[in-house]
C-alpha positions in Angstrom: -35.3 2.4 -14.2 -34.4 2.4 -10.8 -35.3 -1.2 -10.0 -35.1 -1.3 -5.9 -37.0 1.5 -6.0 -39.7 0.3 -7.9 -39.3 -3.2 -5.9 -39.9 -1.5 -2.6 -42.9 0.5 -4.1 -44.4 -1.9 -5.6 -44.1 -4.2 -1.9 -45.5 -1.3 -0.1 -48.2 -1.1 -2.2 -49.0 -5.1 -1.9 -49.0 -4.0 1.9 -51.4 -1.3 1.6 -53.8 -2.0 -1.1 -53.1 1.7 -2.5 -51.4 3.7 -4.8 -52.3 6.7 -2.9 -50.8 5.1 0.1 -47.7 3.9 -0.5 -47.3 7.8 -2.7 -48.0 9.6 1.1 -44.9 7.1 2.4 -42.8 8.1 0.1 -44.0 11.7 -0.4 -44.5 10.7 -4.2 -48.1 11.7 -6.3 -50.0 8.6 -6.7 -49.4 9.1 -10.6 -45.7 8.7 -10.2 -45.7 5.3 -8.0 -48.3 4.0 -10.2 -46.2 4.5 -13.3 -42.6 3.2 -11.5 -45.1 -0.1 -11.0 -46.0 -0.2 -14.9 -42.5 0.1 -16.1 -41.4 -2.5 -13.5 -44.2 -4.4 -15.2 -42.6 -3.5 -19.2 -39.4 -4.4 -17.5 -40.6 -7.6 -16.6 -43.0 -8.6 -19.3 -46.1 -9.5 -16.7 -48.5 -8.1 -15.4 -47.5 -7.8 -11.6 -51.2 -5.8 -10.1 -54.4 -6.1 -11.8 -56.0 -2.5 -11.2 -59.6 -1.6 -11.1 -61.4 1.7 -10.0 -62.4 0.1 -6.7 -59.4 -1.9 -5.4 -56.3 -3.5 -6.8 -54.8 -7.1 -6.7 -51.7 -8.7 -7.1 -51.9 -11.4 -9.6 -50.4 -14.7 -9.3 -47.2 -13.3 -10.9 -47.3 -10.3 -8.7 -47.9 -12.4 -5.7 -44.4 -14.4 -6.4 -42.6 -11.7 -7.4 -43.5 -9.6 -4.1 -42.6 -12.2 -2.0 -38.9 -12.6 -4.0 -38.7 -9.0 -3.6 -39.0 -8.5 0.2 -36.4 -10.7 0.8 -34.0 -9.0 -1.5 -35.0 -5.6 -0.2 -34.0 -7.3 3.3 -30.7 -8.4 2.0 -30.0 -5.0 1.1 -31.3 -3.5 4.3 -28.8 -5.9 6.1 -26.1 -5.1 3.8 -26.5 -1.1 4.2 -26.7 -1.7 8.2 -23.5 -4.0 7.9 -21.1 -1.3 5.8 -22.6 1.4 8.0 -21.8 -0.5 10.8 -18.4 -0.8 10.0 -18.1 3.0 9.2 -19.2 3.5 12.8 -17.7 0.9 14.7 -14.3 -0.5 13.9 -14.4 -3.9 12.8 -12.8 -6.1 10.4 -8.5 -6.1 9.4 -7.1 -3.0 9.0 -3.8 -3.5 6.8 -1.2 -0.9 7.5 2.4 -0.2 6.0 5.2 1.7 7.1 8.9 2.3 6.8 10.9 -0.3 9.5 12.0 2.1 11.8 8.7 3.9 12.3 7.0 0.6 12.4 9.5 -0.8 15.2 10.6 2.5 17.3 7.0 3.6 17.4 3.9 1.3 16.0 5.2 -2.3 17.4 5.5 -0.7 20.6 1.7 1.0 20.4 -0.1 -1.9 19.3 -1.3 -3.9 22.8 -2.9 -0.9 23.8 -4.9 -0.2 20.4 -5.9 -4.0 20.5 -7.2 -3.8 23.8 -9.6 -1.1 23.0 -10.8 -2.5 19.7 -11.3 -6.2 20.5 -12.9 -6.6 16.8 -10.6 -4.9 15.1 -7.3 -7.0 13.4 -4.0 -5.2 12.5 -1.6 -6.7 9.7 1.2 -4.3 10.1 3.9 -4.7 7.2 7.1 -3.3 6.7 9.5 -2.3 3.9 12.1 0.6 3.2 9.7 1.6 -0.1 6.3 3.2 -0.4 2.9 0.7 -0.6 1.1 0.7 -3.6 -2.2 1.5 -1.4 -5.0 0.7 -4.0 -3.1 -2.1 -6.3 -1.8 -3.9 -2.6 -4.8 -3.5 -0.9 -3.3 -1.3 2.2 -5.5 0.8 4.5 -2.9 3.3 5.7 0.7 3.8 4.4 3.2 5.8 7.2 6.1 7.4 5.2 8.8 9.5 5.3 8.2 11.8 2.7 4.6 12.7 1.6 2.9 11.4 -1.4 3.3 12.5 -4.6 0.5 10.5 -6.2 -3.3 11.6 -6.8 -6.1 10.5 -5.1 -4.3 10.4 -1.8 -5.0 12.3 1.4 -1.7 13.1 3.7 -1.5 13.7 7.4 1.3 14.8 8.4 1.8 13.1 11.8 5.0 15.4 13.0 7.7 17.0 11.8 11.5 15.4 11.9 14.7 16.2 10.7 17.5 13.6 9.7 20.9 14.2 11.7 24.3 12.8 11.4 25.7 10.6 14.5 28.1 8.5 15.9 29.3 6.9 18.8 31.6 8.3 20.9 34.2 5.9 20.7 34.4 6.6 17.0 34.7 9.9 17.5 37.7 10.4 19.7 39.7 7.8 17.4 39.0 9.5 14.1 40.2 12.5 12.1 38.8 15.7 13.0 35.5 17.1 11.9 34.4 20.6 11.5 32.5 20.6 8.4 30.9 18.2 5.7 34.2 18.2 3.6 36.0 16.7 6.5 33.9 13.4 6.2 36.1 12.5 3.4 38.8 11.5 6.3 36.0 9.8 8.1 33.9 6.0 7.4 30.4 6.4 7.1 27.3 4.4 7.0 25.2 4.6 3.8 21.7 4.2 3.2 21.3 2.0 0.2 18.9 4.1 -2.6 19.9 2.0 -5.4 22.9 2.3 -8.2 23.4 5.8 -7.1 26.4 6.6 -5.4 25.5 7.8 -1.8 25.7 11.2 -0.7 24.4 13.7 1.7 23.1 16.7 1.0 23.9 19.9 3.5 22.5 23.3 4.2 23.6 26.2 6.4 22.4 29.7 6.1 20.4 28.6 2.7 23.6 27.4 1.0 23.1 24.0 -0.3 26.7 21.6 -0.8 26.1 17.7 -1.9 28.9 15.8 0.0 29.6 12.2 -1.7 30.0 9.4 1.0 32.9 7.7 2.0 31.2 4.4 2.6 32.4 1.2 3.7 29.3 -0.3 4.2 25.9 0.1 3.1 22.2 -1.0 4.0 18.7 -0.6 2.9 18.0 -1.0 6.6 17.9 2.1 8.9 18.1 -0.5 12.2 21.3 -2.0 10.7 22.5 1.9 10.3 21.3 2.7 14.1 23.0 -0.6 15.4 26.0 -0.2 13.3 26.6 3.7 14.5 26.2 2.7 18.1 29.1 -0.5 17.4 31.0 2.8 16.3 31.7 1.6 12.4 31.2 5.3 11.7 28.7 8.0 11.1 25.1 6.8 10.4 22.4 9.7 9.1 19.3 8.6 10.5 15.7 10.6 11.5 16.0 12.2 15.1 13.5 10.4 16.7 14.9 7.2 16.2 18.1 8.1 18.2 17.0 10.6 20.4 17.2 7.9 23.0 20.6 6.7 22.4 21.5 10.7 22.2 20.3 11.2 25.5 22.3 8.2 27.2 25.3 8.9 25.5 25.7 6.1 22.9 25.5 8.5 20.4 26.8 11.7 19.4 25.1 14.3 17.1 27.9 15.3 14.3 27.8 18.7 12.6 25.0 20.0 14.8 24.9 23.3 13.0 23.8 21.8 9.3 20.5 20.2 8.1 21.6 17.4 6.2 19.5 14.8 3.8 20.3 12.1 1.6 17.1 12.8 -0.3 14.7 16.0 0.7 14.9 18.3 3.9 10.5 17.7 3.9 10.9 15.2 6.0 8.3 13.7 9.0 5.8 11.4 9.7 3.0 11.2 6.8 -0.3 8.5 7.2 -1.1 8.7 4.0 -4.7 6.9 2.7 -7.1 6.8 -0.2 -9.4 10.0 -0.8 -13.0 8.8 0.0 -15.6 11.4 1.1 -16.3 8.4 3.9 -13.0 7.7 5.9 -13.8 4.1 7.6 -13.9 4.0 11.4 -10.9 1.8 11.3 -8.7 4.1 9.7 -9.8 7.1 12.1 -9.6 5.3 15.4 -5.8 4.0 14.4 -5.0 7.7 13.5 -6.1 9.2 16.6 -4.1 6.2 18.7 -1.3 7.2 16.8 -1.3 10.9 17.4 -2.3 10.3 21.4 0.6 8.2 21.7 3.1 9.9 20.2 4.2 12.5 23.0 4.5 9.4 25.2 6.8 6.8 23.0 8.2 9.6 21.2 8.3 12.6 23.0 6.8 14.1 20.2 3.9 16.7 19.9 1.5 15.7 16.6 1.6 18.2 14.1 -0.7 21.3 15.2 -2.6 20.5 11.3 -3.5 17.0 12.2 -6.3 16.6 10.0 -4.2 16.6 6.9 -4.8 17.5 3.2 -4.3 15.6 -0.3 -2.1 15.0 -1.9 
């Protein structure tokens, strides 16, 4: 039994005095809302209307339990009006997670102008060098570097990226010579901490794949400690292009073995927003998303990917 249902026919039918009645509002046959009514009434053990072929009358059970049941029907009401405000309008925290170097190159720098159209709206913004756990951590959107490989996700891929080797030019007119990846053996480098693993670097040129172990002298889990460490020229940092397309263009950094791709874990790399499948996608998460794609030809220089509306995982 579908108790609301019955609630709000039987409530209606208080209000109208009619079976008939309330079965025209709710384009039901006045055999169908009587019966809801009597197994409201089995449900309930009372007798809720006493009916005769004339008229019919709540009794004094009916009478309390009517006036009980308006007021839950008007708790729902508000609480149907209240989520489908929030779908519409964007209110409430939205709790978003992203790698460090997207979060400080691009979203820190994004976020006075996103607050200052959604007044109502609160942004927790947390970052780590590992992929949330959106449903067990509670997070709204998760912006990686890689796309997701669980189910029940959807993935937008923001833009495109590639990871590039560089160094600062200081570095480079001190050290050895270097043509190709097997020349980084002479060189120091600046590893990306994945774990036990010793580092390497994966290269391709002309589909020919070659894993180059790296020389490293130091390490970090941190790809701003990489980007600062490259431009104090320590040695050659792999980091994504956008994060050093600045220092590329004012000199502080030099791109190294322009002619390779190069990895340290898969060459499908870019921008991913990546969010629990729900057939309703909540107003919060949609307005961030677009903010985020309008802005990124202006912090980044960057055109969105032309597929912005993304797929699942």
């Amino acid at each position: 039994m579908d108790k609301l249902r019955a609630m709000d026919l039987l409530v209606a039918t208080a209000q109208s005095g009619s079976f008939s009645a309330t079965g025209r509002r709710f384009g039901m046959s006045t055999a169908s809302v009587s019966r809801r009514i009597s197994e409201l009434e089995e449900h309930l053990g009372v007798t809720l209307i006493h009916r005769s072929t004339r008229n019919l009358a709540l009794s004094e059970a009916g009478e309390a339990y009517v006036a009980q049941a308006r007021d839950i029907l008007a708790s729902v009401a508000r609480a149907d009006a209240g989520i489908s405000a929030l779908q519409e309008a964007p209110k409430g925290v939205l709790r978003i997670h992203s790698r460090i170097m997207f979060g400080v190159t691009f979203l820190a720098r994004t976020q006075a102008g996103f607050a200052a159209m959604h007044p109502d709206l609160t942004v927790e913004l947390h970052l780590s060098e590992r992929p949330a756990r959106l449903r067990e951590d509670g997070f709204d959107i998760d912006f990686r570097i890689a796309p997701p490989q669980e189910s029940g996700l959807v993935r937008r891929r923001l833009l495109s990226s590639q990871r590039i080797l560089v160094a600062a030019p200081a570095y480079l007119d001190a050290a050895p010579p270097l043509a190709s990846p097997l020349d980084l053996a002479a060189h120091r480098c600046l590893a990306y901490w994945l774990g036990a693993d010793p580092p390497y670097w994966r290269f391709r040129l002309d589909g020919a794949d070659v894993e180059v172990p790296v020389p490293s002298n130091f390490a970090t889990n941190n790809g701003q400690v990489l980007l600062i460490a490259a431009r104090e020229g320590h040695g050659i940092a792999l980091l994504d292009d956008y994060t050093v397309a600045a220092d590329i263009a004012a000199g502080r950094l030099v791109r190294v073995l322009p002619h390779y791709r190069v990895t340290n874990t898969t060459f499908d790399e870019g921008i991913f927003a990546t969010y629990l499948e729900t057939p309703y996608v909540p107003a919060k998460i949609r307005v961030f998303l677009d903010h985020v794609v309008a802005e990124l030809p202006r912090r980044l220089g960057r055109m969105p990917e032309g597929n912005a509306g993304g797929g699942r995982a």
